[in-house]
C-alpha positions in Angstrom: -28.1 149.1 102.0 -27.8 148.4 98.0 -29.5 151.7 96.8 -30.1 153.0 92.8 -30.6 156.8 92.9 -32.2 158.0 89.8 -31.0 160.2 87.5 -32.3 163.4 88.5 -30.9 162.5 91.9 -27.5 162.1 90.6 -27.9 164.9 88.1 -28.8 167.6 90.6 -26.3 165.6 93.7 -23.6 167.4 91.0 -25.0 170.2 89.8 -26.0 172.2 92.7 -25.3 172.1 96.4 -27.6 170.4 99.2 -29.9 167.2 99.7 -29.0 165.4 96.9 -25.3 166.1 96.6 -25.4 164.9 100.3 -27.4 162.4 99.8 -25.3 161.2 96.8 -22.1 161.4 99.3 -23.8 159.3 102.0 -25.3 156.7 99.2 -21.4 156.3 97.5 -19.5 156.3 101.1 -21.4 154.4 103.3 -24.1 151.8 101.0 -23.9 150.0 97.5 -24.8 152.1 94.7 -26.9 149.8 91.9 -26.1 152.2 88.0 -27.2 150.6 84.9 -26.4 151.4 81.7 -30.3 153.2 81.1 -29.2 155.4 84.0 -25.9 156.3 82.4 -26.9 157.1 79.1 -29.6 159.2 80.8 -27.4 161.1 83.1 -25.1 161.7 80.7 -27.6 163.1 77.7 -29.2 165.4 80.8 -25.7 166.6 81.9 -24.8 167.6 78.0 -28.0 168.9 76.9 -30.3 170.3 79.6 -26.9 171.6 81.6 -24.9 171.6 79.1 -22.0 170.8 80.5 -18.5 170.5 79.0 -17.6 166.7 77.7 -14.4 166.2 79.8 -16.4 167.1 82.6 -19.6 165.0 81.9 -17.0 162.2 81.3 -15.4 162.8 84.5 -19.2 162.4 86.5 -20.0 159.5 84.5 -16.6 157.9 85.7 -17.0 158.8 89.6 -20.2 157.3 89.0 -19.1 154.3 87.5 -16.4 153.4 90.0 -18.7 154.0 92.6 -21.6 151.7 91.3 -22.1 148.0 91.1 -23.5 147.8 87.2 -26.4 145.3 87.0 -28.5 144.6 83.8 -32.2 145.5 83.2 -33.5 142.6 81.6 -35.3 141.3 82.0 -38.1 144.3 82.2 -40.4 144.5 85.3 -44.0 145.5 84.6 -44.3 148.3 86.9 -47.6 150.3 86.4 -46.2 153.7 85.1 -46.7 156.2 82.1 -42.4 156.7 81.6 -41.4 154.0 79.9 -38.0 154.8 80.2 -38.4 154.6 83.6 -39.1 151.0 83.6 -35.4 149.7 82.5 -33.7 151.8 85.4 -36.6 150.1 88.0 -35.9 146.8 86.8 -32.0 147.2 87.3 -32.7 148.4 91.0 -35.6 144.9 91.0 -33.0 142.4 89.5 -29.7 144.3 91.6 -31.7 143.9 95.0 -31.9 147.1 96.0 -33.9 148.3 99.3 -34.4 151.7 97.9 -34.6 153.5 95.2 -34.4 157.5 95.5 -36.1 159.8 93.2 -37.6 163.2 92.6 -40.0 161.6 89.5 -43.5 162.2 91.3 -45.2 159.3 89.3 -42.5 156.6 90.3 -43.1 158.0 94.4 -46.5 158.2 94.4 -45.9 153.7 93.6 -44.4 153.9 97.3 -42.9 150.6 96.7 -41.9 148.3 93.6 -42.0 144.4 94.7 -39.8 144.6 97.9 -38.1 148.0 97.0 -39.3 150.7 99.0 -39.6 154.2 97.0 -38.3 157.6 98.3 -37.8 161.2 97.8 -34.4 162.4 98.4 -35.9 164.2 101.8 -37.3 161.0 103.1 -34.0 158.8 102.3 -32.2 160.9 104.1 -34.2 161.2 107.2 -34.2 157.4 106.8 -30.4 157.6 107.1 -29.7 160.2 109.4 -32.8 160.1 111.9 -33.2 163.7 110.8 -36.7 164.6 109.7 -36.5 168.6 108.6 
């Protein structure tokens, strides 16, 4: 599946252990990850500022995530019904790169369910998805 987890996903898959660092292991592993270059700079102002992480190693996540991903552009910009602007340029990446799904803890982006064809999840229901696992 071509899949564009959102920065808090990715953020909190390497800052603490559980769902999302498994879910960001499954997603790099065994599917196509969609970044964009909203996400990145996101991610990486998150990792410095709200974790405040050292630059080597911020630069070091940013390059795992990098290699991992298949970079596609966000223009142009979807109209999606939300308050987040931001969020816009990151959902019209995951639009224009195909993606089936796009993973997320933002509660305004999951309560859309779905974005054109791109179904909408929370890390707990992406990975019950994947694994036939619900709990």
């Amino acid at each position: 599946m071509r899949i564009l987890l959102d920065t808090n996903v990715l953020v909190s898959g390497f800052t603490t252990r559980g769902l999302c660092g498994d879910v960001v292991r499954a997603v790099t592993s065994n599917h196509d990850l969609i970044i964009c270059p909203s996400l990145l700079v996101e991610t990486r102002r998150v990792l410095s500022e709200k974790f405040r992480m050292d630059q080597a190693l911020v630069d070091s996540i940013l390059d795992l995530i990098t290699e991992a991903g298949e970079p596609i552009s966000e223009e142009p910009l979807v109209q999606i019904p939300i308050d987040d602007q931001d969020d816009i340029f990151i959902l019209s990446a995951a639009i224009h790169g195909g993606a089936e799904c796009f993973v997320t803890g933002d509660r305004e982006i999951l309560g859309l369910e779905s974005v054109e064809e791109m179904k909408v999840f929370s890390p707990r229901q992406f990975w019950e998805l994947i694994t036939g696992n619900e709990g």
